[in-house]
C-alpha positions as CSV (number, residue, x, y, z in Angstrom):
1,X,149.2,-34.0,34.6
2,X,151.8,-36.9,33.4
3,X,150.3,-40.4,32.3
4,X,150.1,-43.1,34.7
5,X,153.0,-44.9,36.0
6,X,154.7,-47.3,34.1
7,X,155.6,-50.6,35.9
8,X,159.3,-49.3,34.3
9,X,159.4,-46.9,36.5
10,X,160.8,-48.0,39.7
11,X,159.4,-44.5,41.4
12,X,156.9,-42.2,40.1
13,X,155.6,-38.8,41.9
14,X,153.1,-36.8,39.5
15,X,152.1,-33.4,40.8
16,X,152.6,-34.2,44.4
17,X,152.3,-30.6,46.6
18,X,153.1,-30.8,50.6
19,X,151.8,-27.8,52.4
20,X,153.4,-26.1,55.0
21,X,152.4,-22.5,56.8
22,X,155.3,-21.0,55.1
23,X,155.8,-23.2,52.2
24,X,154.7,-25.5,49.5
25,X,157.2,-28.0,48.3
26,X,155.7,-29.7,44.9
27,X,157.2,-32.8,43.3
28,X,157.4,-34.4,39.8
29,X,159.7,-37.2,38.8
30,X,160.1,-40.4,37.7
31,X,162.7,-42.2,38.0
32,X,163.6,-45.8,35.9
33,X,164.6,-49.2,38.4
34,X,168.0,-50.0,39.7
35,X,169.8,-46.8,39.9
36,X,171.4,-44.7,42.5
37,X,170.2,-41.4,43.0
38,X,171.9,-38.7,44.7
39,X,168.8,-36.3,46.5
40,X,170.9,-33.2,47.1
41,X,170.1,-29.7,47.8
42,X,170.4,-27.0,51.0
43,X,169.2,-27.6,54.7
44,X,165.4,-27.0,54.3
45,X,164.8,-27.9,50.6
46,X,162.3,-30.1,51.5
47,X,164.4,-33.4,51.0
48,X,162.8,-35.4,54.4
49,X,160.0,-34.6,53.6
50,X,160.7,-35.9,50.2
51,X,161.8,-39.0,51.6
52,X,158.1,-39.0,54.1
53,X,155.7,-38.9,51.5
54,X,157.7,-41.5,49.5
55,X,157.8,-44.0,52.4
56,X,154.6,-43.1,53.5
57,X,154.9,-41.3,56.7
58,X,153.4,-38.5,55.5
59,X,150.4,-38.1,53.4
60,X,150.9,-34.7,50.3
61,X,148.0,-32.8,50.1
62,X,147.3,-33.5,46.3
63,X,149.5,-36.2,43.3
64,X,149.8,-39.3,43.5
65,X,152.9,-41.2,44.5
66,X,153.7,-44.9,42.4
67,X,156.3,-47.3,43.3
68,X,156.9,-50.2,40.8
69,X,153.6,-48.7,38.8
70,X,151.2,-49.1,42.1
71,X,150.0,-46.1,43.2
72,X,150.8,-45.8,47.0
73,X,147.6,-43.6,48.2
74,X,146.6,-44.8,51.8
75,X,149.0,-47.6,52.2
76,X,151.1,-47.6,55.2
77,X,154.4,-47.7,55.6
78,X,154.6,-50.9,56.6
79,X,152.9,-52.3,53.4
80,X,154.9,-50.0,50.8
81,X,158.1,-51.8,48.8
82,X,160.7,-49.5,50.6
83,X,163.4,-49.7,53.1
84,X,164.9,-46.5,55.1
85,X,167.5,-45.7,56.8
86,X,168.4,-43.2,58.8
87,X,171.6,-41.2,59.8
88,X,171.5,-42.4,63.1
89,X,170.5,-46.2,61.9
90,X,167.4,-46.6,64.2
91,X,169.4,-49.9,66.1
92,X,168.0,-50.7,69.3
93,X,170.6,-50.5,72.0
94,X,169.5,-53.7,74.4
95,X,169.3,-56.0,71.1
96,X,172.1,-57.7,69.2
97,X,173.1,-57.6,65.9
98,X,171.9,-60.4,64.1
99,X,168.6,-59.8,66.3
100,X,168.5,-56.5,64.9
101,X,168.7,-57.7,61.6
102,X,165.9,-60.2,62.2
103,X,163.5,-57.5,63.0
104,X,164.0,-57.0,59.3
105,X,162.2,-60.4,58.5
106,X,159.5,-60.9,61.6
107,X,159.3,-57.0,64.0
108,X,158.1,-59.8,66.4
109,X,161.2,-62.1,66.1
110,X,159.1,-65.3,65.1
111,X,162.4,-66.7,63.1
112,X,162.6,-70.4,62.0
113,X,166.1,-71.7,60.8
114,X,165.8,-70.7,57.6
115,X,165.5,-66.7,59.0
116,X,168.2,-67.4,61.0
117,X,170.3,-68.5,58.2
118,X,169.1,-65.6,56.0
119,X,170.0,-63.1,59.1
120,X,173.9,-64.6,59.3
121,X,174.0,-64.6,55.5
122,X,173.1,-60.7,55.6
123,X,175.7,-59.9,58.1
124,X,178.3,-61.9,56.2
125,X,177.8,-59.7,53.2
126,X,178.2,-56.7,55.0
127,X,181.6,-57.5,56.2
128,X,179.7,-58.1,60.1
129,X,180.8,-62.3,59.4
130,X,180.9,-63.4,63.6
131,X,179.9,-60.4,64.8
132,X,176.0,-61.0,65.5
133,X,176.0,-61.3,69.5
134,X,177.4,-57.4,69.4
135,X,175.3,-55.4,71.2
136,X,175.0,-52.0,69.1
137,X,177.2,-49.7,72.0
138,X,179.9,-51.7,71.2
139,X,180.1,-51.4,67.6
140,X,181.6,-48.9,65.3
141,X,179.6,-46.3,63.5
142,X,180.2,-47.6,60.4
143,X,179.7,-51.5,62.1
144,X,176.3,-50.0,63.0
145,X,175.7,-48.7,59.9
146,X,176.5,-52.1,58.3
147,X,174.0,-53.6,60.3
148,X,171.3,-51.8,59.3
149,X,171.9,-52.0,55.7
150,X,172.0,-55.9,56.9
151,X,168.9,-55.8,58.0
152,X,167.5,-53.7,54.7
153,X,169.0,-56.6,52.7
154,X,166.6,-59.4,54.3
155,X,163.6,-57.5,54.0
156,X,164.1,-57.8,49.8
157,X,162.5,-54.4,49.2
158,X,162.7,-52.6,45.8
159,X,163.0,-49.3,46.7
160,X,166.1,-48.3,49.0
161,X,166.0,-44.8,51.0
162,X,169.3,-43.8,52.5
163,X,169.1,-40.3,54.8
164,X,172.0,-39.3,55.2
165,X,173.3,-42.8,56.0
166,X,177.5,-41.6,56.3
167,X,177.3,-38.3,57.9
168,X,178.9,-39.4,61.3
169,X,181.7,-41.8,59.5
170,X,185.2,-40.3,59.0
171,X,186.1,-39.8,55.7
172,X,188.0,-43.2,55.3
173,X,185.2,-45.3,56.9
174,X,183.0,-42.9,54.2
175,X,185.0,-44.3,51.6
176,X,184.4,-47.9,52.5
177,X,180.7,-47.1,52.8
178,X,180.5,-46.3,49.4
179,X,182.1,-49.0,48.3
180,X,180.1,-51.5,49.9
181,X,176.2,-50.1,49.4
182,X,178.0,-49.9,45.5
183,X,178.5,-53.9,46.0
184,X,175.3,-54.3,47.3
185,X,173.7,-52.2,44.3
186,X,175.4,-54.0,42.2
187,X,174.4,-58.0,43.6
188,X,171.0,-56.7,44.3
189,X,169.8,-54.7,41.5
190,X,167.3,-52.5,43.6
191,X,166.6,-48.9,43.3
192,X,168.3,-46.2,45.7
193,X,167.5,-42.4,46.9
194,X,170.2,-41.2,48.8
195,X,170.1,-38.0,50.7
196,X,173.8,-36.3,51.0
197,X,175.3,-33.0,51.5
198,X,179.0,-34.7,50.3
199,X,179.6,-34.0,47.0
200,X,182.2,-37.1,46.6
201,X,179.0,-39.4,47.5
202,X,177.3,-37.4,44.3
203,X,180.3,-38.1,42.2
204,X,181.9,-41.4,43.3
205,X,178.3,-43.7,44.0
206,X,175.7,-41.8,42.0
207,X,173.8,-42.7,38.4
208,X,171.4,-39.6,38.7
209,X,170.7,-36.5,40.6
210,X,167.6,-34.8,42.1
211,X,168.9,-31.5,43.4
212,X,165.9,-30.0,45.3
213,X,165.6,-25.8,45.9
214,X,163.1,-24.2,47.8
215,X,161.1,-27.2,47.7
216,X,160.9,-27.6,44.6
217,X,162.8,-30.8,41.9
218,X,165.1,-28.0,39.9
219,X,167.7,-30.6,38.2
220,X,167.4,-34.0,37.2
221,X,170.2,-35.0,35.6
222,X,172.5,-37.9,34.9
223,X,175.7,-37.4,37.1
224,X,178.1,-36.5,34.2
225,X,176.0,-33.7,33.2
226,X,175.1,-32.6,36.8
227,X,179.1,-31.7,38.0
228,X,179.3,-30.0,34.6
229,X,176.7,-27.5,35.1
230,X,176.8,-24.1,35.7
231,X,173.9,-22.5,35.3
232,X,172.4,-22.9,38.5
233,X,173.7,-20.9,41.5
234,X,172.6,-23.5,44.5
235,X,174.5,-26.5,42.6
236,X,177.8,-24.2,42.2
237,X,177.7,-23.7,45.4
238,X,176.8,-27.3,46.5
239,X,179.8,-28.3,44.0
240,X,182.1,-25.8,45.9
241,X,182.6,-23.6,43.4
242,X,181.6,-20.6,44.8
């Protein structure tokens, strides 16, 4: 088994096994603070469930998963240093932006001034500047997408987890995406797992890359060497080569 967690390491996952009736994904990593990582790999690789056990929302059946050098056994979701979100944003429909990025701060929307201010600031730096009384329906996807990384922004947490957060944007809207969460990165300094199936996301945004087979971590690699290789079959074909 690896030694303890280091409070380097922004995420740690040391002999973590999920079972399933047909499968057993198993994890190892670690992975230093601040950079982007790119969690790639086929439909069924296991990366949700990946992304569960990190933020807590499910439990593997053996390891021990660290964030910032804490180990995370029995802590809620709630009370772990991460952020998610989604592909479909999680926004509710009835509230407005800049409440939805409050929900961030207080779920129970006890703001003082101060929140307030923190809530307009958020939506400011993701390009939403007067666009807080929007009601979701009314926005964009990638406007709705902006929001939510909004509302990651003012909850200040370490650890970043992006599913699949562009995969109903349009290739130039894509583009813009990428741009901005790079901004972001860049102003904030967190750490960022980011599930894709784009391989421009892989190449344009990403430090690292986990590609994940079978359930199982099978490269970890910075991204230079990643798009070179060609030993493995899955990341050919994930790179379109084949």
């Amino acid at each position: 088994m690896n030694s303890p967690a280091s409070v380097s390491t922004a995420l740690s996952l040391q002999d973590v096994e999920v079972r399933f009736e047909t499968m057993t994904l198993a994890f190892d990593c670690a992975i230093p603070p601040g950079q982007i990582v790119a969690v790639v790999g086929a439909s069924g690789s296991g990366k949700s469930t990946l992304f569960n056990v990190i933020a807590g929302f499910e439990e593997p059946e053996q390891g021990a998963v660290h964030i910032l050098g804490k180990d995370m056994a029995g802590r809620l979701p709630a009370e772990r240093p991460v952020s998610v979100i989604f592909q479909e944003h999680n926004l509710f429909a009835h509230l407005d932006a800049a409440t939805n990025v409050g929900l961030g701060i207080n779920p129970a929307l006890h703001l003082s001034a101060v929140d307030r201010a923190k809530v307009a600031d958020a939506l400011k730096r993701v390009g939403l500047d007067g666009f807080g009384g929007r009601l979701p329906p009314t926005l964009s996807g990638g406007e709705r997408q902006r929001v939510a990384l909004a509302r990651a922004l003012v909850r200040h947490r370490p650890l970043l987890l992006l599913d699949e957060p562009f995969a109903a944007l349009d290739p130039g809207m894509r583009a813009e995406m990428r741009e901005l969460l790079r901004d972001l990165h860049d102003e904030e300094g967190n750490t960022i797992l980011m599930i894709t199936h784009h391989p421009d996301d892989v190449r344009l945004l990403a430090d690292k890359v986990l590609f994940l087979d079978r359930g199982r971590i099978i490269a970890h690699d910075p991204v230079d060497r990643f798009v070179e290789r060609r030993d493995i079959t899955a990341i050919n074909r994930f790179l379109g080569r084949e």
